[in-house]
N, CA, C and O atoms as a MOPAC input file, in Angstrom:
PM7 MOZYME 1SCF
protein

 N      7.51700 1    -0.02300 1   -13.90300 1
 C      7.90000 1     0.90400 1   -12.86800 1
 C      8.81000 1     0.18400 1   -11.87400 1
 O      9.02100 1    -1.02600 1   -11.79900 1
 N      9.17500 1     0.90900 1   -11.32500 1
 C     10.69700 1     0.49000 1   -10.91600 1
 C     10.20300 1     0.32300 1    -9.11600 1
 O      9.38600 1     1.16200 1    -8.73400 1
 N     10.67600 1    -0.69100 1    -8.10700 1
 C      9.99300 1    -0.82500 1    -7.02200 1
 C     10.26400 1     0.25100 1    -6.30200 1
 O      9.51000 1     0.49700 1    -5.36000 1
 N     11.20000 1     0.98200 1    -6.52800 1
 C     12.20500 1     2.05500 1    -5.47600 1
 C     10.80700 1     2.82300 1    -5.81800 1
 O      9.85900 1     2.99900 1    -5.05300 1
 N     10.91300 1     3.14800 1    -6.89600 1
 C      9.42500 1     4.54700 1    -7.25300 1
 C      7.99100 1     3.71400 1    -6.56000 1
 O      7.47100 1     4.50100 1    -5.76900 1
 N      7.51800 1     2.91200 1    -6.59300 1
 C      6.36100 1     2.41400 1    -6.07800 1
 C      6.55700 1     2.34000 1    -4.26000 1
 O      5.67200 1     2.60800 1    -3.44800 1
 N      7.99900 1     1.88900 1    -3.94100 1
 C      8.41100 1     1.96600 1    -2.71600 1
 C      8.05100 1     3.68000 1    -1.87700 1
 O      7.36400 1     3.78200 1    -0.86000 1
 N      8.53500 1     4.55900 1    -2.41900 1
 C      8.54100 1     6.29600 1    -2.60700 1
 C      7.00800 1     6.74900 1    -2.72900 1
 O      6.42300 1     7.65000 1    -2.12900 1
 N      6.57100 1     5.90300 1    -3.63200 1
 C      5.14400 1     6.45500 1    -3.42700 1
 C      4.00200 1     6.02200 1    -2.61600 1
 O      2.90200 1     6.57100 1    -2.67300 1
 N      4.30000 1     4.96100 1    -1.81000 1
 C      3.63400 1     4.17000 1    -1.14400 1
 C      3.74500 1     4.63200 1     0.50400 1
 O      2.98800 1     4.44800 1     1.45700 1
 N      5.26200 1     5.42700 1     0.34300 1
 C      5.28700 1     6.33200 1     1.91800 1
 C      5.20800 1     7.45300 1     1.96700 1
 O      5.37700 1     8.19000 1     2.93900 1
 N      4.91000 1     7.73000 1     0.79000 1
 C      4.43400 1     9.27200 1     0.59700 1
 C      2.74000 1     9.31000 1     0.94400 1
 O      2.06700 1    10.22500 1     1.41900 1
 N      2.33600 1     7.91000 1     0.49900 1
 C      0.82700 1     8.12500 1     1.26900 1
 C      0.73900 1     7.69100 1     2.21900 1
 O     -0.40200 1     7.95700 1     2.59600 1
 N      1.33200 1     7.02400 1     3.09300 1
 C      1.79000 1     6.64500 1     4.50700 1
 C      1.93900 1     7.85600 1     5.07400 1
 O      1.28200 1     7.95600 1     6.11100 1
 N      2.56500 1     8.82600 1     4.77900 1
 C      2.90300 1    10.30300 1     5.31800 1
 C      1.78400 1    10.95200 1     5.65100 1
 O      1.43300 1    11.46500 1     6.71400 1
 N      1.00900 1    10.81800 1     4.07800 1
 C     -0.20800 1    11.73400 1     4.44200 1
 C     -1.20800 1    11.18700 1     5.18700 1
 O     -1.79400 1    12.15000 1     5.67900 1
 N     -1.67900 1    10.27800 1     5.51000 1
 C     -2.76500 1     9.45600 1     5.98400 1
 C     -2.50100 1     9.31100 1     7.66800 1
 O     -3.43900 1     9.34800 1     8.46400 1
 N     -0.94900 1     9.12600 1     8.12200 1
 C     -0.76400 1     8.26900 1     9.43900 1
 C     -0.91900 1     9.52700 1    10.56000 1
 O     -0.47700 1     9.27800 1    11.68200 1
 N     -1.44700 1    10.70200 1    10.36100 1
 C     -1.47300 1    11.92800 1    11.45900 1
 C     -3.40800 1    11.59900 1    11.70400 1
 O     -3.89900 1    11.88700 1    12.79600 1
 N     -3.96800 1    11.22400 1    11.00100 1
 C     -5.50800 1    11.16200 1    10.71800 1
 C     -5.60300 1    10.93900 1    12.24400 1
 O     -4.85000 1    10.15500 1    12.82100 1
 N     -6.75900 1    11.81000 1    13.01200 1
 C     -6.74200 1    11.15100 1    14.31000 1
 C     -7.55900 1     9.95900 1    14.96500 1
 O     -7.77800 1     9.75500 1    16.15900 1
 N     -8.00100 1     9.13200 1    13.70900 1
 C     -8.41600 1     7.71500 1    13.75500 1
 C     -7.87600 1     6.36800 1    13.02700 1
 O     -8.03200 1     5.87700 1    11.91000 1
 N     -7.29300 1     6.07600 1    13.98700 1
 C     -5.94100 1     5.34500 1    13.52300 1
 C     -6.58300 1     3.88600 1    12.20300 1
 O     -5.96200 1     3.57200 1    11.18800 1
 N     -7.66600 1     3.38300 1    12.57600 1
 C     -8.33400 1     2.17800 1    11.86900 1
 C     -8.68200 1     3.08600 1    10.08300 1
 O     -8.44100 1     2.78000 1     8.91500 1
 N     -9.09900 1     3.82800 1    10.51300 1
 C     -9.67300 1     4.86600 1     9.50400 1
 C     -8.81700 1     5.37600 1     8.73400 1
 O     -9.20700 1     5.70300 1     7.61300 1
 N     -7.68100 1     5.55300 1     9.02900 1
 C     -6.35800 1     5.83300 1     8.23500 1
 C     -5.83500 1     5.22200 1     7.43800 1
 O     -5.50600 1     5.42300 1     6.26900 1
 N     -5.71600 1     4.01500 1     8.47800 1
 C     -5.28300 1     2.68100 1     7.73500 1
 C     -5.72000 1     2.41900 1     6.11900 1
 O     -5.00400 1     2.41300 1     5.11700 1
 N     -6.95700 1     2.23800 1     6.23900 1
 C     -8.08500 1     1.84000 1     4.98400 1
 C     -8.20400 1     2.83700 1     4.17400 1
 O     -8.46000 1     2.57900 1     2.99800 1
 N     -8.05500 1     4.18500 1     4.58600 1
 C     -7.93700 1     5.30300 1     3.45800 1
 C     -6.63600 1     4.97100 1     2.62800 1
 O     -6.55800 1     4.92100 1     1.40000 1
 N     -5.47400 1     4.72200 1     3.69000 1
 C     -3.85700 1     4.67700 1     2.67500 1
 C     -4.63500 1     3.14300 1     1.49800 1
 O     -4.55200 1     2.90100 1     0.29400 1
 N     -5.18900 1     2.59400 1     2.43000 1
 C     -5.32100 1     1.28800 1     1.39900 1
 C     -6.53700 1     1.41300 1     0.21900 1
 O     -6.62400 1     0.82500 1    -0.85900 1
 N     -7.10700 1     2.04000 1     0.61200 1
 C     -8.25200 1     2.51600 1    -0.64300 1
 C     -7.41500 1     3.61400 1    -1.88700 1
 O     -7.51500 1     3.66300 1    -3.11300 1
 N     -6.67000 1     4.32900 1    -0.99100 1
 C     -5.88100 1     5.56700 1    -1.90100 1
 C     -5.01100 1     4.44700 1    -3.11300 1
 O     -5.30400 1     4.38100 1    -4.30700 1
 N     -4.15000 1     3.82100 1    -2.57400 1
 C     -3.67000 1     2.51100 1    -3.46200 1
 C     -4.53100 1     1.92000 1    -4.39100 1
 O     -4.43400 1     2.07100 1    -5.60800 1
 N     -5.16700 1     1.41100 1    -3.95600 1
 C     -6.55000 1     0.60000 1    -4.71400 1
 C     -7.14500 1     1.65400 1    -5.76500 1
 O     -7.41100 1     1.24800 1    -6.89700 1
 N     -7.35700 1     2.97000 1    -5.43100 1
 C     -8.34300 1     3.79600 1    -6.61900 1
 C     -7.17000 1     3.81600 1    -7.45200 1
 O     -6.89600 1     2.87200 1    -8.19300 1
 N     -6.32400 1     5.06400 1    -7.34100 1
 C     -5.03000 1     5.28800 1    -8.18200 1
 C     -4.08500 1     4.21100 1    -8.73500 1
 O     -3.58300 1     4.48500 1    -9.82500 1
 N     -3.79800 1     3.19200 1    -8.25400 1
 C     -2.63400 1     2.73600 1    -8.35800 1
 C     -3.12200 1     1.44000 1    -9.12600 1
 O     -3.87900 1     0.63900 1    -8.57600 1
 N     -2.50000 1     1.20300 1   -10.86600 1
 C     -2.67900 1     0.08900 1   -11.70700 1
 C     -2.37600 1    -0.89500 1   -10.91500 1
 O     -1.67700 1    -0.74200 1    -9.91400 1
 N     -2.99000 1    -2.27000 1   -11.37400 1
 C     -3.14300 1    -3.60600 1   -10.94400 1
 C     -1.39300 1    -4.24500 1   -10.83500 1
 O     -0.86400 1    -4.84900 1    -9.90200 1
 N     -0.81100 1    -3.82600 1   -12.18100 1
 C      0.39200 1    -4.07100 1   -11.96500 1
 C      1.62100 1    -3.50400 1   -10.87200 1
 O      2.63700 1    -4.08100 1   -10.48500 1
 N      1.14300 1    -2.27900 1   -10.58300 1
 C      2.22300 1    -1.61400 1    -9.52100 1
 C      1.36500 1    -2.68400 1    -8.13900 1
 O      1.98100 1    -3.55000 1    -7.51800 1
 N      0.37800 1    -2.46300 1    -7.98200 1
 C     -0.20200 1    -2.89900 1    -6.88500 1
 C      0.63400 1    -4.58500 1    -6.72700 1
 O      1.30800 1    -4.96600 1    -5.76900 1
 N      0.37400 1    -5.19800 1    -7.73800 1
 C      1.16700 1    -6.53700 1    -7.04200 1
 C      2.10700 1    -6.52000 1    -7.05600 1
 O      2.56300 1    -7.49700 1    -6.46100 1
 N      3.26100 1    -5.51100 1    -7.67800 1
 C      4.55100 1    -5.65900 1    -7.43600 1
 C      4.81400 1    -4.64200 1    -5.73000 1
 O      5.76300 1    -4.95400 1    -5.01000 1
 N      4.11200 1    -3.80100 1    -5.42900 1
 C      3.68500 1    -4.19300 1    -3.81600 1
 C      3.73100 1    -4.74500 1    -3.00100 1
 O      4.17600 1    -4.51700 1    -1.87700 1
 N      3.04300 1    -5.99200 1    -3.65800 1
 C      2.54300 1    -6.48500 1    -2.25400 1
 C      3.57700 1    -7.93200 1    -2.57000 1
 O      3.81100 1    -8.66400 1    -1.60900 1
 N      4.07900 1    -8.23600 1    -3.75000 1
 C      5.32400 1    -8.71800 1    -3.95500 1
 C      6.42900 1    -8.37900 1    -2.96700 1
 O      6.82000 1    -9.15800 1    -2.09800 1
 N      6.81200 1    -7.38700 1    -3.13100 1
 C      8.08200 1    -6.33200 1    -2.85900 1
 C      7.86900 1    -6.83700 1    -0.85500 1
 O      8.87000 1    -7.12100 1    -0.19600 1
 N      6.52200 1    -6.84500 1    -0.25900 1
 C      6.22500 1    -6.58300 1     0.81200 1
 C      5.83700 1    -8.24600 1     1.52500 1
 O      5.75900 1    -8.54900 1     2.71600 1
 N      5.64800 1    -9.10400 1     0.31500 1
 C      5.97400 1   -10.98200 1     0.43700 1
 C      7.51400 1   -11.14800 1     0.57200 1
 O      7.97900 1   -12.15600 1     1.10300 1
 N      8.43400 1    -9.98200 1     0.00600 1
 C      9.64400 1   -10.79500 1     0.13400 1
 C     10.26600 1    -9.60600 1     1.58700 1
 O     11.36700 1    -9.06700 1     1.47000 1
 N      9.83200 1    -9.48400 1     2.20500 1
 C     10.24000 1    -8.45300 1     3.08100 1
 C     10.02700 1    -7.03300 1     3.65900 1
 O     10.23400 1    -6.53700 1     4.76700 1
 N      9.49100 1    -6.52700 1     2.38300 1
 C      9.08600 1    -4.99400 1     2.29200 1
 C      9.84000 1    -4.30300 1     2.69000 1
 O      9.44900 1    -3.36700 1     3.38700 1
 N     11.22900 1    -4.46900 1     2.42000 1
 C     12.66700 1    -3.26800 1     2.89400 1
 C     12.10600 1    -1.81200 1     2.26300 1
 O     11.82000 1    -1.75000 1     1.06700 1
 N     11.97100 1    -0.67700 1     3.12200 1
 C     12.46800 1     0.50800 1     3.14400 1
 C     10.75500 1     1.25800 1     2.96800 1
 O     10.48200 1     2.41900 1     2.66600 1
 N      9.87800 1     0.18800 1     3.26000 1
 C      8.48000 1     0.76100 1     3.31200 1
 C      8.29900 1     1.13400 1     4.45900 1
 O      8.59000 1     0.24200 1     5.25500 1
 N      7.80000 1     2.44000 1     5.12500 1
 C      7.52400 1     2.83300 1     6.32100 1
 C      6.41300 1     1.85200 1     6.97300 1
 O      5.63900 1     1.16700 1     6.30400 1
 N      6.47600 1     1.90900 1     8.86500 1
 C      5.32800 1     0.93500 1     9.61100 1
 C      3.90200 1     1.53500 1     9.25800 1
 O      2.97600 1     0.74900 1     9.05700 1
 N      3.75200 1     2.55200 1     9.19700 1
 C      2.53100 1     2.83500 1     8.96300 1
 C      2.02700 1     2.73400 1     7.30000 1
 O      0.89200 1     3.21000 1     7.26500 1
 N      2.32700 1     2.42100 1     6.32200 1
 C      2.07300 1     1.99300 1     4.98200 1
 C      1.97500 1     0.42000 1     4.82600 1
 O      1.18000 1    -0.23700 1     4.15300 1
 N      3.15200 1    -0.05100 1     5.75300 1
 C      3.30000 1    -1.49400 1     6.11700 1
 C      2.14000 1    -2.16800 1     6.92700 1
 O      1.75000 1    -3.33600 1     6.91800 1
 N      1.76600 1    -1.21700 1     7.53900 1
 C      0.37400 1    -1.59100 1     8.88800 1
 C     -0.72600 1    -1.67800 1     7.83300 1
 O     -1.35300 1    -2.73700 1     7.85600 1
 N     -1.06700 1    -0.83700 1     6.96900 1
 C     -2.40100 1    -0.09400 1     6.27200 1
 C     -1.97700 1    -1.60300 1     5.27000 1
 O     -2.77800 1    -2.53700 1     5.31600 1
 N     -1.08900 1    -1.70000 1     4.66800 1
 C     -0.90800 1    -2.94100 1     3.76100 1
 C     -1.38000 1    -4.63000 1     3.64100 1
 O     -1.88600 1    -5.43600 1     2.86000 1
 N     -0.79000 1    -4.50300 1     5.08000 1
 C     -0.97100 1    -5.74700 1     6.22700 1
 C     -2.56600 1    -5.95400 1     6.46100 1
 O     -3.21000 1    -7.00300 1     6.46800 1
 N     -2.98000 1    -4.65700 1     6.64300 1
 C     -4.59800 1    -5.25600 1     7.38800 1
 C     -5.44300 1    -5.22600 1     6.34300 1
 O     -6.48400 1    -5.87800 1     6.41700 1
 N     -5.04900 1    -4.21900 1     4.81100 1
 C     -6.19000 1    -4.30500 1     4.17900 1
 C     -5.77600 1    -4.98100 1     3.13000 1
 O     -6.61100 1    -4.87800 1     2.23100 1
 N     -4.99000 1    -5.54100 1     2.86800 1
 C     -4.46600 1    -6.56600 1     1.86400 1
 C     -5.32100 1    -6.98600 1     0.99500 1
 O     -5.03700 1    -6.79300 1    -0.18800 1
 N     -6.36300 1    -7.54500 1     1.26700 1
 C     -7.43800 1    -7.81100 1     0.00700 1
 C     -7.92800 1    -7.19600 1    -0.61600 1
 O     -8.60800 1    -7.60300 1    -1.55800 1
 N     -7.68400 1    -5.43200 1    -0.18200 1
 C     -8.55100 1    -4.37400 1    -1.16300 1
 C     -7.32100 1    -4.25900 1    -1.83300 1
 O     -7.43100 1    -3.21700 1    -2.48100 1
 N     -6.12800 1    -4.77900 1    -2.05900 1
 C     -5.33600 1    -4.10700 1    -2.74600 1
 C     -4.82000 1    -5.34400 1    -3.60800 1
 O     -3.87400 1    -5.20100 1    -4.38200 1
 N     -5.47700 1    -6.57300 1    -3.44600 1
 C     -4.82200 1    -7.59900 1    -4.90000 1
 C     -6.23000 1    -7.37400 1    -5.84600 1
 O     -7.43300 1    -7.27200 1    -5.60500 1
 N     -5.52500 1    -7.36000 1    -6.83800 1
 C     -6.21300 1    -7.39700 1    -8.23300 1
 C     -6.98600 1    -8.83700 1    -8.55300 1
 O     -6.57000 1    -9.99500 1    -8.51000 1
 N     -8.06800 1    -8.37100 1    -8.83400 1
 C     -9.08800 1    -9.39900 1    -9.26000 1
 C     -8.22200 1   -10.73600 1   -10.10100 1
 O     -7.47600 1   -10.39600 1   -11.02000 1
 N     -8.31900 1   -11.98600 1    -9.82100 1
 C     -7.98900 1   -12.78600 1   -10.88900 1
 C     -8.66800 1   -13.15200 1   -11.99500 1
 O     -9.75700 1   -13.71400 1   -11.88000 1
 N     -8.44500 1   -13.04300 1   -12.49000 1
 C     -9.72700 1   -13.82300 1   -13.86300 1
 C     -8.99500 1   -14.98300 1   -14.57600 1
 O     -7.83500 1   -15.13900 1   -14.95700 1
 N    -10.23400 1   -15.81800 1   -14.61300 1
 C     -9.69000 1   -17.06600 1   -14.95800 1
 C    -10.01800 1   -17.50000 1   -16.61500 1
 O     -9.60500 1   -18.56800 1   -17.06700 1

């Protein structure tokens, strides 16, 4: 998948989540919504995309990203 489409879909749940009128609570929903739906592979090209800058991801997807970051890397297995 292509980052522009993971980029697109990542502020499309930024959209829906950032009106919630509990701002902490929002946050962790956009980041749980990622985490249920979204394969291991889109997810690190994410948070890739968002290590080298995160151009054209909205602040509020960027915020929810930022704070819950560990619900959203994929388990390593060794």
């Amino acid at each position: 998948m292509h980052i522009e489409n993971l980029i697109h879909m990542a502020n499309q749940i930024g959209a829906f989540f950032k009106d919630m009128p509990d701002h902490p609570e929002a946050l962790e929903g956009a980041a749980q919504h990622i985490k249920k739906f979204w394969e291991p592979r889109m997810r690190r090209a994410l948070l890739a995309h968002v290590d080298n800058g995160g151009a054209e991801l909205g602040p509020f997807i960027r915020e929810a990203i930022d704070t819950h970051r560990e619900l959203l890397e994929p388990l390593v297995r060794a």
